[in-house]
Each structure stands twice: as structure tokens, then as C-alpha cells.
C-alpha positions as CSV (number, residue, x, y, z in Angstrom):
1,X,-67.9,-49.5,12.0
2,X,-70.2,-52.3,10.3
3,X,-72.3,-50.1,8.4
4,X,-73.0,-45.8,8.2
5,X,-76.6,-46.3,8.6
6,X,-78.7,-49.8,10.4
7,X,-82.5,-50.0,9.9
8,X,-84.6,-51.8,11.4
9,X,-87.5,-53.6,10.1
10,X,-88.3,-54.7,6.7
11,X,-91.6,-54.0,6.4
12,X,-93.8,-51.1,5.0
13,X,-92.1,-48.4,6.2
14,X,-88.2,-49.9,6.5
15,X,-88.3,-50.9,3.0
16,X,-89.5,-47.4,2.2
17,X,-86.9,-45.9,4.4
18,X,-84.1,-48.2,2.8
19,X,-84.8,-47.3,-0.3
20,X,-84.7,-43.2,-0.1
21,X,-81.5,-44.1,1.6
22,X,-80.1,-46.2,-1.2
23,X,-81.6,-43.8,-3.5
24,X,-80.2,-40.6,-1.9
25,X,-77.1,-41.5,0.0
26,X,-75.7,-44.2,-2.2
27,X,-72.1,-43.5,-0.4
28,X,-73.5,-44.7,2.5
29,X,-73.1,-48.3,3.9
30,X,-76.8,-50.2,5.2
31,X,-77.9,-52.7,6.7
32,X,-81.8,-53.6,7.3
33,X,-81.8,-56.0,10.3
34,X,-85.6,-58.2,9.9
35,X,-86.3,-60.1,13.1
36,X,-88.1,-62.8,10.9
37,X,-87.6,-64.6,7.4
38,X,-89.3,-62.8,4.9
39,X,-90.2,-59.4,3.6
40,X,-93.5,-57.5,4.8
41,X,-93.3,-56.8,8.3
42,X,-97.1,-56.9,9.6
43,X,-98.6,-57.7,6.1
44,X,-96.5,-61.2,6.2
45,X,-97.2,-61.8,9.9
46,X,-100.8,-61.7,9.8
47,X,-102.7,-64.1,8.2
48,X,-106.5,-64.6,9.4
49,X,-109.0,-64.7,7.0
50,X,-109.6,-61.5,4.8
51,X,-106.6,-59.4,6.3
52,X,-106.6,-56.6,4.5
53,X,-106.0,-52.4,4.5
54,X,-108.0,-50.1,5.7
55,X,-106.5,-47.3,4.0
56,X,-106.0,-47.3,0.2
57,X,-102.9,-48.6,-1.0
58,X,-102.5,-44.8,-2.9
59,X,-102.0,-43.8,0.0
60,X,-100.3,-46.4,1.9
61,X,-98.3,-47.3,-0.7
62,X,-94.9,-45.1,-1.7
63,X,-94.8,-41.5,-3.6
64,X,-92.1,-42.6,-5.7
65,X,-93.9,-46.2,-6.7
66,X,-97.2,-46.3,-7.7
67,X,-100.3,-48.7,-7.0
68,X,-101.5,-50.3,-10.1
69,X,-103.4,-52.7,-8.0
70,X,-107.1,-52.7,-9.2
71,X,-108.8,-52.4,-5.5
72,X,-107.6,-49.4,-3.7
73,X,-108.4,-51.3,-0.1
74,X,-106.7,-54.2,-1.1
75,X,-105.6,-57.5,1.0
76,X,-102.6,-58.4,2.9
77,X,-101.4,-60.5,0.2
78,X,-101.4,-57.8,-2.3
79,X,-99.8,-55.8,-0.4
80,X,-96.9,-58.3,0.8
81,X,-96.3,-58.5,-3.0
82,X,-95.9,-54.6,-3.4
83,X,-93.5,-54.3,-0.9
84,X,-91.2,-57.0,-1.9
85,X,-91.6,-55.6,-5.8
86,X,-90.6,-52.5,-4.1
87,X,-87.7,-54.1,-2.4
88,X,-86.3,-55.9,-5.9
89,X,-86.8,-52.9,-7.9
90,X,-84.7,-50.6,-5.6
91,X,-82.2,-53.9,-5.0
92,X,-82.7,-53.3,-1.2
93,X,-83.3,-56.9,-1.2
94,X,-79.0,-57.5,-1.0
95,X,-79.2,-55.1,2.1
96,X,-81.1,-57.3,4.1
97,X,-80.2,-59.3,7.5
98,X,-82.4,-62.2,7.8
99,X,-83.7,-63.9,11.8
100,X,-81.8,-60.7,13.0
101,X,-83.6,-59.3,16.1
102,X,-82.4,-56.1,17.6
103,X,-82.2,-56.6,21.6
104,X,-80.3,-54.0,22.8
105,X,-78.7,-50.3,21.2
106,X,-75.7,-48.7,23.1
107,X,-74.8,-45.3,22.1
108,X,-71.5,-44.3,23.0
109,X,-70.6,-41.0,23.2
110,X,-67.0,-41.7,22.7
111,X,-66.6,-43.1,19.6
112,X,-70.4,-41.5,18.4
113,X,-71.1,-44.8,17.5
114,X,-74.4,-46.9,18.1
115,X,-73.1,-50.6,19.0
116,X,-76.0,-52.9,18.8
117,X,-76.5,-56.4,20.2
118,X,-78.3,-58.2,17.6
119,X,-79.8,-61.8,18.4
120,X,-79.4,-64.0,15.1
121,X,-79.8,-68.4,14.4
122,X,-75.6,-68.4,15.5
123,X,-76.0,-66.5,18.7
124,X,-75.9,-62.9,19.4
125,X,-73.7,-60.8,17.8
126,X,-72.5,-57.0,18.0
127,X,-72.3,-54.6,15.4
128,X,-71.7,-50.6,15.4
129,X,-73.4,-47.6,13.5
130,X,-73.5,-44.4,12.9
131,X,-77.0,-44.0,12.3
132,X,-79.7,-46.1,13.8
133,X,-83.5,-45.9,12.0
134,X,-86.5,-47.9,13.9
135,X,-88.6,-49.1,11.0
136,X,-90.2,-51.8,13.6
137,X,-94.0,-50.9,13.6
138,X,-95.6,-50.7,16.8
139,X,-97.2,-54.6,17.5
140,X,-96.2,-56.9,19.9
141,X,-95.3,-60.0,17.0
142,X,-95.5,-62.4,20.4
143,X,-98.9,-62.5,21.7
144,X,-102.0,-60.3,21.1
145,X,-104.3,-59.2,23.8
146,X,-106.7,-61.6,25.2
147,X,-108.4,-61.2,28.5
148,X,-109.2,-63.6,30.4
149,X,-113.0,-64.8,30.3
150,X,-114.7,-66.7,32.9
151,X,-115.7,-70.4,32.1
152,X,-112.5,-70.9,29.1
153,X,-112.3,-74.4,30.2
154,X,-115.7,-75.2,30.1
155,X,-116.1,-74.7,26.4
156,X,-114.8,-77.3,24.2
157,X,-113.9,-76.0,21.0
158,X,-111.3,-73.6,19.8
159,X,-110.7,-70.1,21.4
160,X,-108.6,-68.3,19.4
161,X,-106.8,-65.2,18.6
162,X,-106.6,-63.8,15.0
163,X,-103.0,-63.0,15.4
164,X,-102.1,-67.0,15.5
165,X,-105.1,-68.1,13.1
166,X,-104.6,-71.2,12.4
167,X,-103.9,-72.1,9.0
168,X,-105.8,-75.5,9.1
169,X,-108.8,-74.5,11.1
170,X,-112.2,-75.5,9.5
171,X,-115.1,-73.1,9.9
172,X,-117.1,-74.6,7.3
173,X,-120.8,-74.9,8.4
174,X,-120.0,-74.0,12.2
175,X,-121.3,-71.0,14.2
176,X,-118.8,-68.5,14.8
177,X,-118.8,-66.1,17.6
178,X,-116.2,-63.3,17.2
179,X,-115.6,-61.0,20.1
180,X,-114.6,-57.6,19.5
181,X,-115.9,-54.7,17.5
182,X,-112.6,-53.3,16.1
183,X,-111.3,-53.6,12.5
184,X,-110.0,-57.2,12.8
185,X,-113.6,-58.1,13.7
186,X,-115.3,-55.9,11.1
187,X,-112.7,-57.9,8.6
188,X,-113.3,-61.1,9.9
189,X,-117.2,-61.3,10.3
190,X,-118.3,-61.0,6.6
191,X,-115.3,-63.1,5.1
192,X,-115.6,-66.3,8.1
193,X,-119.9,-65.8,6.7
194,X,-119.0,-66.9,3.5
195,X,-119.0,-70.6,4.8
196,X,-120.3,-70.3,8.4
197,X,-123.7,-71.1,9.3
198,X,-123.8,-67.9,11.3
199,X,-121.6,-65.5,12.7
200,X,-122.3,-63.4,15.6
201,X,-120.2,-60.0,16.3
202,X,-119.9,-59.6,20.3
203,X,-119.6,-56.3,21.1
204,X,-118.9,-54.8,24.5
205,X,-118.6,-51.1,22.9
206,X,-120.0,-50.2,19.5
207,X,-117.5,-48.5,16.8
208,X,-118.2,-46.2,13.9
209,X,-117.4,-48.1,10.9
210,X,-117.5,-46.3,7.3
211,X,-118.3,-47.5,3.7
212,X,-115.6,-47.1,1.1
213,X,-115.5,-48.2,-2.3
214,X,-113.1,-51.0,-2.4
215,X,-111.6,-49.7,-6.1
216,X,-110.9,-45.8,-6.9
217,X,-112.8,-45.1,-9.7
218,X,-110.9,-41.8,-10.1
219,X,-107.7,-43.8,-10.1
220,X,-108.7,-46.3,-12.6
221,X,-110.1,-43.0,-15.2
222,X,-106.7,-41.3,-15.0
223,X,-104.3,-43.8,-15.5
224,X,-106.1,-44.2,-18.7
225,X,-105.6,-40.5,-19.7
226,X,-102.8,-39.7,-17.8
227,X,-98.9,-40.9,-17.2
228,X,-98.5,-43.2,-14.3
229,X,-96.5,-41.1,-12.2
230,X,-98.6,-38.1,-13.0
231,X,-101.7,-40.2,-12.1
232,X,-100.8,-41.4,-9.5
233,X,-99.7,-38.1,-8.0
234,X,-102.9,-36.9,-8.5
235,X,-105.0,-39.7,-6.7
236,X,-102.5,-39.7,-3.9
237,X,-103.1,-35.8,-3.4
238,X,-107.4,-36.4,-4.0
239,X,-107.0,-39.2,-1.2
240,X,-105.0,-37.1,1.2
241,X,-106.7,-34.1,0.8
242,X,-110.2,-35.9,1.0
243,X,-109.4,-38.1,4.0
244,X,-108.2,-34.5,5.9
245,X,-111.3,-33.2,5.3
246,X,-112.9,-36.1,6.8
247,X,-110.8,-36.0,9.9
248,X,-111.3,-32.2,10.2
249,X,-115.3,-32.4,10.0
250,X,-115.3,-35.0,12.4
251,X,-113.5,-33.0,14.9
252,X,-115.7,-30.3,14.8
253,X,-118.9,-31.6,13.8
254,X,-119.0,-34.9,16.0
255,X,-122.9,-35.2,16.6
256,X,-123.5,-34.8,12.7
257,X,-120.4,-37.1,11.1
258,X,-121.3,-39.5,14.0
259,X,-124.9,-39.7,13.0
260,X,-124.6,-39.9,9.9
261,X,-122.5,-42.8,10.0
262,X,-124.5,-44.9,12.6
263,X,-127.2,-43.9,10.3
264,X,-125.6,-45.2,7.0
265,X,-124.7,-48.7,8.6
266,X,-128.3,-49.0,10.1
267,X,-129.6,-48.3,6.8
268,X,-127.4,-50.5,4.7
269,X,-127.3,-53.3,7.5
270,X,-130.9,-53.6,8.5
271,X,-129.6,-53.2,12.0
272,X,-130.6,-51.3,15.1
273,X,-128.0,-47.7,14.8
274,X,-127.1,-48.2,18.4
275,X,-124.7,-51.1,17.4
276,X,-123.0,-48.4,15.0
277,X,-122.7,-45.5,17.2
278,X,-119.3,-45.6,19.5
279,X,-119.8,-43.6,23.3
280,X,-117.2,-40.9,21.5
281,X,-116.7,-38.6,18.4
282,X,-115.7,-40.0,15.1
283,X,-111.4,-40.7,15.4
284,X,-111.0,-40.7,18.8
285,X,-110.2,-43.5,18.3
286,X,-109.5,-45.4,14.7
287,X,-112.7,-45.6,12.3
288,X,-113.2,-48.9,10.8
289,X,-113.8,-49.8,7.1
290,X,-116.1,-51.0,5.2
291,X,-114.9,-52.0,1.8
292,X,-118.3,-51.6,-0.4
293,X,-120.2,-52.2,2.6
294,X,-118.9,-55.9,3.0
295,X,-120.4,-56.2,6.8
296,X,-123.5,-54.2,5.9
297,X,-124.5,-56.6,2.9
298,X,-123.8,-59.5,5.2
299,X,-125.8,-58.6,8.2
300,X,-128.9,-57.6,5.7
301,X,-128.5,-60.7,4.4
302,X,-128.7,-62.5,7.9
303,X,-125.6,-64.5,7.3
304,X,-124.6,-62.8,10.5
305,X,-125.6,-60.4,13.2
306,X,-124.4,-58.3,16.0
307,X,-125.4,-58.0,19.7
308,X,-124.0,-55.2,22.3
309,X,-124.0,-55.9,25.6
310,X,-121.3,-57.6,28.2
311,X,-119.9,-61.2,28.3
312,X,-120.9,-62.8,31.8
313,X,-118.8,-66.3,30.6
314,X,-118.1,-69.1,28.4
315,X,-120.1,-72.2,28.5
316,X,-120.2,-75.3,26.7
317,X,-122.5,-74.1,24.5
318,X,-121.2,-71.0,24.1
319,X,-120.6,-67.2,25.0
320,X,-123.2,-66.2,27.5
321,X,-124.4,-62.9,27.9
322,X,-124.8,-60.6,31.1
323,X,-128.3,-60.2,30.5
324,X,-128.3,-63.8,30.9
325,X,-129.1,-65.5,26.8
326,X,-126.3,-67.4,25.1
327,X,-124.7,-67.1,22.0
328,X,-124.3,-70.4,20.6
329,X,-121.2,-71.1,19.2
330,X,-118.9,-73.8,18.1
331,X,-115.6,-71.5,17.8
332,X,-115.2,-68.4,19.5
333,X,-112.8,-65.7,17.9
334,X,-111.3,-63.4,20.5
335,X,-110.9,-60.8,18.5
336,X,-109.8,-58.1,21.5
337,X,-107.3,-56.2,20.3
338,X,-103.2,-55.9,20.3
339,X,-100.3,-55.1,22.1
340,X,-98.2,-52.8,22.0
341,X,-94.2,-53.5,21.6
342,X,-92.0,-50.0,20.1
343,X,-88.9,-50.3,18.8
344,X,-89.2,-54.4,18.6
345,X,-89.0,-54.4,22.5
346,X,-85.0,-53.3,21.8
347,X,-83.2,-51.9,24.8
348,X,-82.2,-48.0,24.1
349,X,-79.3,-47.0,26.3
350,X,-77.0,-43.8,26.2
351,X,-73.2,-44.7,27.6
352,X,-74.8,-47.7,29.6
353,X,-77.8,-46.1,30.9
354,X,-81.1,-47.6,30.2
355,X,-83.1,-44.8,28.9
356,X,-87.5,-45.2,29.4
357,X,-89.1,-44.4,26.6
358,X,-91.8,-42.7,28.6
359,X,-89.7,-40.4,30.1
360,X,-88.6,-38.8,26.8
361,X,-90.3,-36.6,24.6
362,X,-90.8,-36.9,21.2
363,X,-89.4,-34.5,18.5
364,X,-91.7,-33.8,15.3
365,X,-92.5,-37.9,15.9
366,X,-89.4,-38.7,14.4
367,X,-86.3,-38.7,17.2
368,X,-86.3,-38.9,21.2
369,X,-85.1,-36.3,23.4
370,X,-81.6,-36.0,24.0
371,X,-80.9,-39.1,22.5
372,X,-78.7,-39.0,19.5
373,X,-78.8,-40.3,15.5
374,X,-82.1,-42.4,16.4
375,X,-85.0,-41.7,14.0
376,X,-87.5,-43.6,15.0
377,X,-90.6,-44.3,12.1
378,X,-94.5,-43.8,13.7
379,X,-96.9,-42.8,11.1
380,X,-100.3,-41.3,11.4
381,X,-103.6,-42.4,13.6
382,X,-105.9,-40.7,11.3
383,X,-104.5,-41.6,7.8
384,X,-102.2,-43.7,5.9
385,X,-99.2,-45.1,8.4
386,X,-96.7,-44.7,5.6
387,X,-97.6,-41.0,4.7
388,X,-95.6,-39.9,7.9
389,X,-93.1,-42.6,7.7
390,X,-91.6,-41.9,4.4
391,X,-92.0,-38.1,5.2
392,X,-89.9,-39.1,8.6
393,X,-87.7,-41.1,6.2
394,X,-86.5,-37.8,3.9
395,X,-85.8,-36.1,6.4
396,X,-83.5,-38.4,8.4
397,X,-81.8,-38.1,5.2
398,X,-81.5,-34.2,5.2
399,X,-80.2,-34.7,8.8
400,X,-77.5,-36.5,8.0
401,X,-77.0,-34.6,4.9
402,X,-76.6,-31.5,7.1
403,X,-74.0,-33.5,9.4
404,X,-72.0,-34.2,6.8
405,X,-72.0,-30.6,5.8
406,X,-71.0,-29.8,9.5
407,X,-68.9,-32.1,9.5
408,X,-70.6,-33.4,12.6
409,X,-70.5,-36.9,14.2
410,X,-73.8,-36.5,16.3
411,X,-77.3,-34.7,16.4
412,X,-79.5,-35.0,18.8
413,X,-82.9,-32.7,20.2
414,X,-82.7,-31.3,23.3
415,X,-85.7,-29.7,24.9
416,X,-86.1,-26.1,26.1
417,X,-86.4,-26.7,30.3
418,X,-90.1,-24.6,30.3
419,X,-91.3,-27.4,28.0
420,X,-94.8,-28.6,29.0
421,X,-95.4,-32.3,28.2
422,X,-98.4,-34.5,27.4
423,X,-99.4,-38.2,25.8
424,X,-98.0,-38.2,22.3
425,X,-100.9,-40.7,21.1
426,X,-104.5,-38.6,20.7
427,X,-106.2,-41.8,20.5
428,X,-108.4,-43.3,23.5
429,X,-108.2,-47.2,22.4
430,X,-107.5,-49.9,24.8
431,X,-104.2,-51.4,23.7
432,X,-102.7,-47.6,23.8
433,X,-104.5,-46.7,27.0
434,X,-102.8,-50.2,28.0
435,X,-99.6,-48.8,26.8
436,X,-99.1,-45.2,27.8
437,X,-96.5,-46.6,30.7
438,X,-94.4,-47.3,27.1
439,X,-94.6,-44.3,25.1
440,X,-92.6,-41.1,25.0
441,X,-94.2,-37.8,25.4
442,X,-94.9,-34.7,23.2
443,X,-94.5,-30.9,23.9
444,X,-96.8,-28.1,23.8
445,X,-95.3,-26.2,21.4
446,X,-93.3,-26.8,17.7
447,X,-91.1,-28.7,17.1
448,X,-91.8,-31.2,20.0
449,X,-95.5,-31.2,19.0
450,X,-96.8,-34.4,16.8
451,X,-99.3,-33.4,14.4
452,X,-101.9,-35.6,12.8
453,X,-101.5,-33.5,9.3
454,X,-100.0,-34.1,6.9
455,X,-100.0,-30.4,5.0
456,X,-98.4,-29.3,8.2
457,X,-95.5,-32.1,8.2
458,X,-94.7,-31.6,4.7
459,X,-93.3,-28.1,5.8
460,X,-92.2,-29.9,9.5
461,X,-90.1,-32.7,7.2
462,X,-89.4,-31.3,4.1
463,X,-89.0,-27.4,4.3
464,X,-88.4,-26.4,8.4
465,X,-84.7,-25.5,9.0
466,X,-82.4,-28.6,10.3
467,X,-80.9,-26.2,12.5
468,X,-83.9,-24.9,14.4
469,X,-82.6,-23.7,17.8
470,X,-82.9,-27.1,19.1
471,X,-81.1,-29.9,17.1
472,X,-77.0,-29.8,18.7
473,X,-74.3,-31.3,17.0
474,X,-71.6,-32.6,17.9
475,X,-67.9,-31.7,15.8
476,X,-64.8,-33.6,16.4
477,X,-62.6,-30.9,17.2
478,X,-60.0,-29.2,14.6
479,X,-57.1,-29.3,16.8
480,X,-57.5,-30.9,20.0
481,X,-54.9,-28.8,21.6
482,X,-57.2,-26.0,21.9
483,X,-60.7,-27.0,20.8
484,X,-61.4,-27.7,24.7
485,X,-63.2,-30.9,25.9
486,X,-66.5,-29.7,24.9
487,X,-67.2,-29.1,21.0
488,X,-71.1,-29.4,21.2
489,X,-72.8,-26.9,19.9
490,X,-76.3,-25.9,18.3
491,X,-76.5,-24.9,15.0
């Protein structure tokens, strides 16, 4: 056996998960395989102009490491940095496994061993686990999603996508048309006006986007008075507790949250509140942010504008319009959205057979059914990503602290057969409507239902039983004389 425990990733949320692990199961051998060269997972890959958060780092950063950071929505450089302190600080960094991609995972039920095919600059090579934890985010690093628009060839300067910005592209004095109303575009329109002539935000569909101050002024007052860790707690608990509320009074007052925030960007933009109010309630799908109102100032201040309406095609002079105006442009940002790509695009097979992720359900969010030692990290779509994933992260620990206790070499969930199933992902956005065919399922009923709270994971993760009636182990039998070929059980 290579290692006790592979992860996979080393970004946000694998650099959180090695870390408990180191922290918590020293006895235990890693290894953190990281497809590319570097540290940071998404907030290394993407670099388009004003990449940044949009949740605060209090929140998206670690319990056990605070955010000192002096803009709680902070950008994707800042946040690189955090996560490779993190790494040093908890020397994680030795764990590492450089240009190691993850292809294909085997488990084999004979030797309750994971053996992995891992894709690496001398060729594939194989190595074997115990324990096998996902850390690999949920982006396709290849490509992004672009459809195809009529008249592309037609225009003749760039048409790009922000997820392969780049770096020596000149937008200095040029008119900009970015297509898409999503947070990538709501990022990219005021930071590309600061040197555009003009930017114009094409929107098919409108999208609520809120303000938020960009720095925490409650953060800032109480690490003055308070200890770090101490203040940090307590911002991290105001931010959760303040962005559930949010969430909660958007589900069940849509018309008033919605209105209010169409309102608010009208008001601040000097824009019509149609381009502000999305055809659905407040998180439906992801809200987009605002930090201080950056878009608003710069629409007031006519640096850039938006227009709703469909694309009929490209033309050399620019994006023209169904309604049959042009935008006039001189590059064109196809700003459309991403796809999809779980588990790094890694094969998941049990003894040989290829298992479909959408056939499977999901358990608490954090492990497939029937498929054993496989945590798999997916953190929240209505708050911070790493809330759930270093909630998901304890508790793989406590599972493999209670098969130790058991003595156990396996654990995996298996569902009750009267188990009703539905989409696991409550959102209605186009790259996961364009990706249900790849996404397991979730129950109707605890524990194989995902919630979007965090209150009720804490007790889900941190307090709920191991041994709930549904995880079964597996124990190597005491004497194989008389254990019998079947020493499964549930505990």
C-alpha cells in the first residue's frame, strides 16, 4: 500500500482536508495528488482581469486559520496566497504530488484497497489506498462553455473566453462587449472599464446581483479588541448566521427580496430595474456580488452599460442584436458560463465495473452509494464552498477513526430499497442543467438528503452517529475457519 489516505486536489478545500488529516491522524500516510504545478486549485487557474470571491474570505477561508486580509471579498491573488500560507504552516506542502492527474480509481474488494491509475510527466503510474478523498472542485480545467454564435468568422478581432484570458491582450481604449450576465461578467465589466472606452454587458437573462461591502467593518473592530482566534470566531459565526438569514428570506419572501434588489441596483446604477430582475426567486440560482457596488458606480458613471435582449450574430463591427441594432465592439468576451467536470473527470470503478455517477445517490454530500472509503468534497450553493468542505473533511476523519476502532477495512452507505430519489443540485443554472446526465442523486429523507445549511450539517458532520443504520463495514474475519465468507455487517 503507497499511502493510508490519497487526496486529491490541492486547492481550497484539499489543502483544507490535508491538513485536518495531518493535524488529526498524524499516523496516517498521505499523499495529495495536484493535476497541475502549483498550489490553489481554481484560485491559480483563473486569471482574467479582477477574479475575485464572491463570498468573504471569513467564511471561505478555514475555522482553524484566520483571514487577516483587509477586504473580506478579496481577489484571486489574495487568496492563492492564503492557501499556500496555509499549506506551509501545516507542512502539507511535503505531501504534495505535482502534474499528477487522477484517471482512473479501482476499488478492490479483495484486498480493500483503492489502486489508482495516476497520469504523471514519466507516464502513468499505479498506486494503492486505503482511503480515497476527492478534493477536485467541480470545473472542467479544459475548456469552458462557449456556444456557438452565428457570424464568428466574420468579426475580426478577438473572441475570447475568460477561462483562457490572455495574459498579453490589450484592452486599452477599445470597446468591449462581454456576453453573459453571471458573476464572471459582473467581475469583469467594471475592472476591463477602468481602461476601455466602453463596455457593454450582453445579457440574454437578467440576474439579481447584490451590494456588499468589500471590507467587514465588524471584523476589522474586533480584532482590535479581541484575540485573533476569538475574533475571528465571532465574524465567521455573524457571516454564517447573516448570510442564512438571507437565503431563508429569499425562499420565502421572493417578490420582496427580489424587488428590493432589482430596486437597489436601479437606484445605485442609474439603470432601467428590468436589467436587474432574473425571471426567478432570489438563489435559484447563484446571486452575484457586488463588492461596494463596483458595477453600479460604473454604469452611473457611463463607463459602461447593459442591454437585455437576444444575440441574432456577430458582424464585423460587432455583436448584433435580434431586434436588429449592433453593439459595436472591438473584442467580444464570451463570458457564458462553465463546464462541469466531478471528480477531475477520474474513472470510479468497483472490482472492474465502471460505476455512473448519475446512477448513485449521494450520502449527507460527502460519499456515493454503495461505494466504499470515497469521500467526495462539494460545498454549498448558497454560501461559502469551503464551509461544507471542511465540515465533510472532519468527518471523513471520524469515519476512519471509527474503522479503526472496529477494526474495519471498509465502510460504505448503502441505501434502504423504498428510497425515493431526486437531482442533488437545487440550482436551475445552465452549466448544471447541462450537467445533470453527470451528477449523482439525493434521497428523500436523512441521511441521503443534502442540505444547504449549515446549522443542520454541523449536527449531520460533527454530532450524528457514524453508525446510523446505514454505513456497513467491513471486518477481516478473527479466524477464518469459522468467520464464514461474508463478515459485512452494519454497525
Amino acid at each position: 500500500m503507497d499511502a493510508d489516505t490519497i487526496i486529491v486536489g490541492a486547492g481550497l478545500s484539499g489543502i483544507c482536508a490535508s491538513a485536518l488529516w495531518r493535524r488529526q491522524r498524524p499516523q496516517d500516510g498521505v499523499i495529495v495528488l495536484e493535476a497541475r504545478d502549483a498550489i490553489g486549485g481554481t484560485w491559480d487557474f483563473f486569471r482574467y482581469p479582477g477574479i475575485r470571491s464572491d463570498s468573504d474570505m471569513h467564511t471561505l477561508g478555514y475555522s482553524f486559520r484566520p483571514w487577516l486580509g483587509e477586504k473580506a471579498i478579496t481577489d484571486g491573488a489574495s487568496i492563492r496566497d492564503y492557501i499556500r500560507a496555509t499549506a506551509r504552516e501545516e507542512g502539507v506542502e511535503d505531501l504534495i504530488r505535482y502534474r499528477h492527474a487522477l484517471t482512473d480509481a479501482d476499488w478492490h474488494e479483495d484486498d480493500q484497497l483503492w489502486h489508482l491509475t495516476v497520469d504523471t510527466p514519466e507516464g502513468a503510474r499505479h498506486l494503492t489506498c486505503r482511503f480515497l478523498v476527492g478534493c477536485t472542485g467541480y470545473y472542467d480545467y479544459g475548456e469552458g462553455y462557449c456556444p456557438t454564435f452565428e457570424g464568428e468568422g466574420d468579426f475580426p478581432g478577438p473572441i475570447l473566453h475568460p477561462q483562457a484570458w490572455p495574459a498579453d491582450l490589450d484592452w486599452s481604449g477599445k470597446r468591449v462587449a462581454v456576453i453573459g450576465s453571471g458573476a464572471t461578467a459582473v467581475t469583469l465589466v467594471p475592472e476591463l472599464a477602468r481602461a476601455a472606452a466602453h463596455v457593454t454587458m450582453i445579457q440574454r437573462t437578467p440576474t439579481f446581483v447584490a451590494e456588499m461591502p468589500a471590507s467587514d467593518a465588524v471584523a476589522t473592530r474586533l480584532q482590535k479588541v479581541l484575540p485573533q482566534m476569538a475574533a475571528h470566531g465571532v465574524t465567521r459565526w455573524k457571516n454564517i448566521l447573516m448570510g442564512m438569514g438571507f437565503f431563508q428570506a429569499s425562499q420565502r419572501m421572493p417578490k420582496l427580496v427580489g424587488g428590493w434588489l432589482s430596486g437597489n441596483a436601479a437606484r445605485r446604477s442609474g439603470q432601467e430595474a428590468e436589467h436587474f430582475h432574473a425571471p426567478y426567486r432570489p438563489w435559484d440560482q447563484r446571486l452575484c456580488l457586488a463588492p461596494d457596488g463596483d458595477i453600479f458606480d460604473t454604469l452611473a458613471a457611463g463607463d459602461a452599460s447593459v442591454r437585455t435582449g437576444a444575440i441574432a450574430r456577430f458582424t464585423p463591427r460587432g455583436v448584433e442584436m435580434a431586434e436588429g441594432d449592433t453593439i459595436e465592439a472591438d473584442i467580444i468576451v464570451v463570458a457564458t458560463g462553465l463546464k462541469l467536470k466531478i471528480g477531475g473527470g477520474a474513472a470510479i470503478r468497483l472490482d472492474g465495473e465502471a460505476q455512473e455517477l448519475a446512477e448513485l445517490t449521494s450520502y449527507k454530500g460527502a460519499m456515493l452509494s454503495n461505494v466504499p472509503n470515497l469521500v467526495q468534497m462539494f460545498g454549498y450553493t448558497n454560501a461559502s464552498w469551503t464551509l461544507k468542505c471542511e465540515l465533510i473533511a472532519r468527518w471523513a476523519i471520524r469515519l476512519a477513526d471509527a474503522m479503526d476502532a472496529r477494526g474495519a477495512t471498509s465502510a460504505r452507505p448503502v441505501p434502504p430499497p423504498d428510497l425515493k430519489r431526486e437531482p442533488a443540485v437545487p440550482l436551475t443554472a445552465g452549466y448544471i442543467e447541462r450537467a445533470r446526465g453527470q451528477l449523482p442523486l439525493q434521497g428523500d429523507r436523512r441521511p441521503w438528503r443534502i442540505h444547504q445549511n449549515y446549522l443542520k450539517d454541523r449536527y449531520e458532520f460533527g454530532r450524528a452517529p457514524i453508525d446510523d443504520g446505514t454505513m456497513v463495514f467491513k471486518t477481516p474475519p478473527r479466524n477464518s475457519a469459522s468467520a464464514g465468507p461474508d463478515a459485512d455487517r452494519a454497525a
